[in-house]
N, C-alpha and C positions, 0 to 999 in steps of 0.2 A: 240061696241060689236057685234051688226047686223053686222056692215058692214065685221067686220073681220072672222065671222061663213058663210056669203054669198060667201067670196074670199075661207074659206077652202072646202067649198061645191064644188063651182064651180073646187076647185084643185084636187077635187076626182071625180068629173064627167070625168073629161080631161083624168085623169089617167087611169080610165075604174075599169073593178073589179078586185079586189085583187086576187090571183092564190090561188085556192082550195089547202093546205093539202093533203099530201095521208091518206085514210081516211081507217079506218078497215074493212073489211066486214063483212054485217051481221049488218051495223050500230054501230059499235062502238065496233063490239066484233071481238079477233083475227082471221087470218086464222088459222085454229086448224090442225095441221096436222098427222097422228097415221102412225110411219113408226115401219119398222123392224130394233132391236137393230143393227144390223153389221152398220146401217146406221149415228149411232149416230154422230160420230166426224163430217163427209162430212155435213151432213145436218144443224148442228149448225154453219159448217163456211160458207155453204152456206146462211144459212138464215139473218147472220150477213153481207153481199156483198148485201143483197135484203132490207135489211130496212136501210142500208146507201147509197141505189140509192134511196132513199124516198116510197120504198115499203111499203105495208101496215102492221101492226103487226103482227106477227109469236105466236106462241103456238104448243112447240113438245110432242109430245108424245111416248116415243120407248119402246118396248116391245117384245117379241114374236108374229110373224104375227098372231099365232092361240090366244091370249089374246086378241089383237088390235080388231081383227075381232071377235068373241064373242061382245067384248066392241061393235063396233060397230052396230051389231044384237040386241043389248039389248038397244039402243041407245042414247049410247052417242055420242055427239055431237063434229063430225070431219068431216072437210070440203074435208080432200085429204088424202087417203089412199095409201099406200108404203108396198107391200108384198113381203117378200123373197123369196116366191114360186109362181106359180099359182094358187094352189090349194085353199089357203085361198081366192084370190081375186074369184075364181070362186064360194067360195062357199055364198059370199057377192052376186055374181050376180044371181043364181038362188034364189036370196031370194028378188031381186029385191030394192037391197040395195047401185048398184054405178051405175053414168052413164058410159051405156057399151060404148056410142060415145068417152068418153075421154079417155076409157082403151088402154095403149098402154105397152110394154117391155120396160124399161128407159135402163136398167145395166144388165152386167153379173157378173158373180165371180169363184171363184175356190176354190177346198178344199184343206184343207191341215192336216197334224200332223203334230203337236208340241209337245216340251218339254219344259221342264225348260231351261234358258237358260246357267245355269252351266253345266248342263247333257251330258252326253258324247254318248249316244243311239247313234246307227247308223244304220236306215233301206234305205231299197231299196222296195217303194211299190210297189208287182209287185203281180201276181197270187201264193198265199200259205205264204207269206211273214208271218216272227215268229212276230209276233206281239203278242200273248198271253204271249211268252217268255221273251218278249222285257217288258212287265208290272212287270214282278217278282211277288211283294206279292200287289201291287196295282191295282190299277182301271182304266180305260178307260174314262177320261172326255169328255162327248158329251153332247147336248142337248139332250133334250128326242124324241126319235124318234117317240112316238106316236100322238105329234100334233106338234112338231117344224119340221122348214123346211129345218135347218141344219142338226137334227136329223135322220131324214129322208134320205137327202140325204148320211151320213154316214152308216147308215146300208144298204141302195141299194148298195153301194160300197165296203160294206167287205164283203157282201153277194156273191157278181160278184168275187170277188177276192177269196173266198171262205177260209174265215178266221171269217165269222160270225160265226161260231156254237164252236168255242175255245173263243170268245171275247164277245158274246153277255150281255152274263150273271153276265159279269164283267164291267156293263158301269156305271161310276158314273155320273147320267143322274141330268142335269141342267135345270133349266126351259128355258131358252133361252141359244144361242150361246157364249154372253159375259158372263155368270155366268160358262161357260163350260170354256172358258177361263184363266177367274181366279182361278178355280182351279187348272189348272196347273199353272199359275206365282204364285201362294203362295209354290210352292210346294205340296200341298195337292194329285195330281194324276201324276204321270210319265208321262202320254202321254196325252193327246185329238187333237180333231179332230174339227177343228174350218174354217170358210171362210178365205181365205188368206187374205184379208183386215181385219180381227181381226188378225190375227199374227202379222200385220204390226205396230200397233197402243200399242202395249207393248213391252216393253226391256227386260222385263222378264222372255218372250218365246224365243223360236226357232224354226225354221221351220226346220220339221226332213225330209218330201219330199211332194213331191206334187201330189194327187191323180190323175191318169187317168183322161181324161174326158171322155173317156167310159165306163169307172165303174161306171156313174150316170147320170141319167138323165141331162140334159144342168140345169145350177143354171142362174134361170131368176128374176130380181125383176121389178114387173107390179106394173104400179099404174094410180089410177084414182080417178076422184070425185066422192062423195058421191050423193045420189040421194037429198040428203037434204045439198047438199053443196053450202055456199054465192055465189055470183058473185065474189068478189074477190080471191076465191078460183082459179079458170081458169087463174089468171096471174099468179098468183105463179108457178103453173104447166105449162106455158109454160116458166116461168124461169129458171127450172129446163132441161129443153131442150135447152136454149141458151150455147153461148160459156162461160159466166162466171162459169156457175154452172159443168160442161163439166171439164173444169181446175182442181176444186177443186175434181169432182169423179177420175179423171187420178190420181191428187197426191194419193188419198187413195186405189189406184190399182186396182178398181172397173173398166170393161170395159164397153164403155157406145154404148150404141145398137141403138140410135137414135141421 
């Protein structure tokens, strides 16, 4: 019995040590990451490519970037944040809540109107374009402009187009972009106004045209770690910047900036 415990000893010294597991950060707990909803489909099948190259565990969070980042302020615990706009990331960093060293532009995007995808509407958006008309006895699905960054961005753009003060008052305002969405694929609103990566990811719209990009500011999504974010937080984020994760933002139409 010695003798054959001394040969397996000796057959595990020879062999060296076993290869470490990819291990979670934080010791055992996921990388937690809080993006913005348009992000959802690309990031889940990114994440699903990262933890079958033996990445560490994943934890999403998607929401409205102005929810994520509150969440964030109040502090909950996320190691990498993902904002639709700037604005919410900057307002993380005057609060001295991300590392500014990691903040970088990942994506761009574009807006669009939609319909139902039965609907027969047919606009041209351009400066005065009938869009109030175009609604009849219904509502204008958007995010709410006052803290979403879809929202936002659509009222800068009917404003420029000068068709906000027929439309404003008719927005059936979402808490985020994909609840604006659904609103039109159930039918519930004639029109909204959603990232063209959410048009793309349901059958049940339509892209009625494609807004300017001089009627809004550029649609940028910044992202960076958390001031209280694991070490294994920083691979994931430079995953996100290789060529696999690059693939998967092209298929979902997202233009990617770096």
């Amino acid at each position: 019995m010695r003798a054959a415990l001394a040969l397996l000893a000796a057959a595990l010294l020879a062999a060296g040590p076993a290869p470490a597991a990819p291990a979670a950060a934080g010791g055992g707990r996921p990388v937690t990451v809080y993006a913005a909803a348009s992000l959802a489909e690309a990031l889940e099948e990114i994440g699903a490519l990262w933890r079958a190259g033996g990445g560490a565990p994943l934890r999403f969070s998607f929401a409205s970037s102005a929810q994520l980042a509150r969440q964030i302020e109040a502090g909950a615990e996320a190691d990498l944040f993902l904002s639709a706009d700037e604005q919410w990331m900057d307002y993380l960093a005057a609060r001295g809540l991300i590392d500014r060293a990691s903040r970088r532009d990942l994506l761009g995007n574009r807006l669009v109107l939609v319909a139902p995808a039965g609907s027969a509407v047919a606009l041209t958006i351009a400066p005065g374009f009938p869009l109030a008309a175009a609604l009849g006895d219904g509502r204008l699905a958007c995010a709410d402009p006052d803290s979403v960054p879809a929202g936002r961005y659509a009222e800068e753009a009917l404003t420029r187009l000068g068709v906000w003060p027929q439309v404003g008052a008719r927005l059936a305002r979402a808490e985020n972009v994909r609840a604006a969405l659904a609103l039109v694929a159930r039918g519930e609103a004639p029109l909204g106004i959603v990232y063209e990566t959410d048009a793309g990811i349901d059958r049940r719209v339509r892209t009625v045209g494609v807004f300017p990009a001089a009627a809004h500011a550029p649609i940028r999504y910044p992202l960076a770690l958390t001031r209280a974010a694991a070490p294994g937080a920083a691979a994931f984020l430079a995953y996100l910047e290789g060529p696999a994760a690059r693939a998967v933002f092209e298929k979902y139409r997202f233009s990617v900036l770096r």
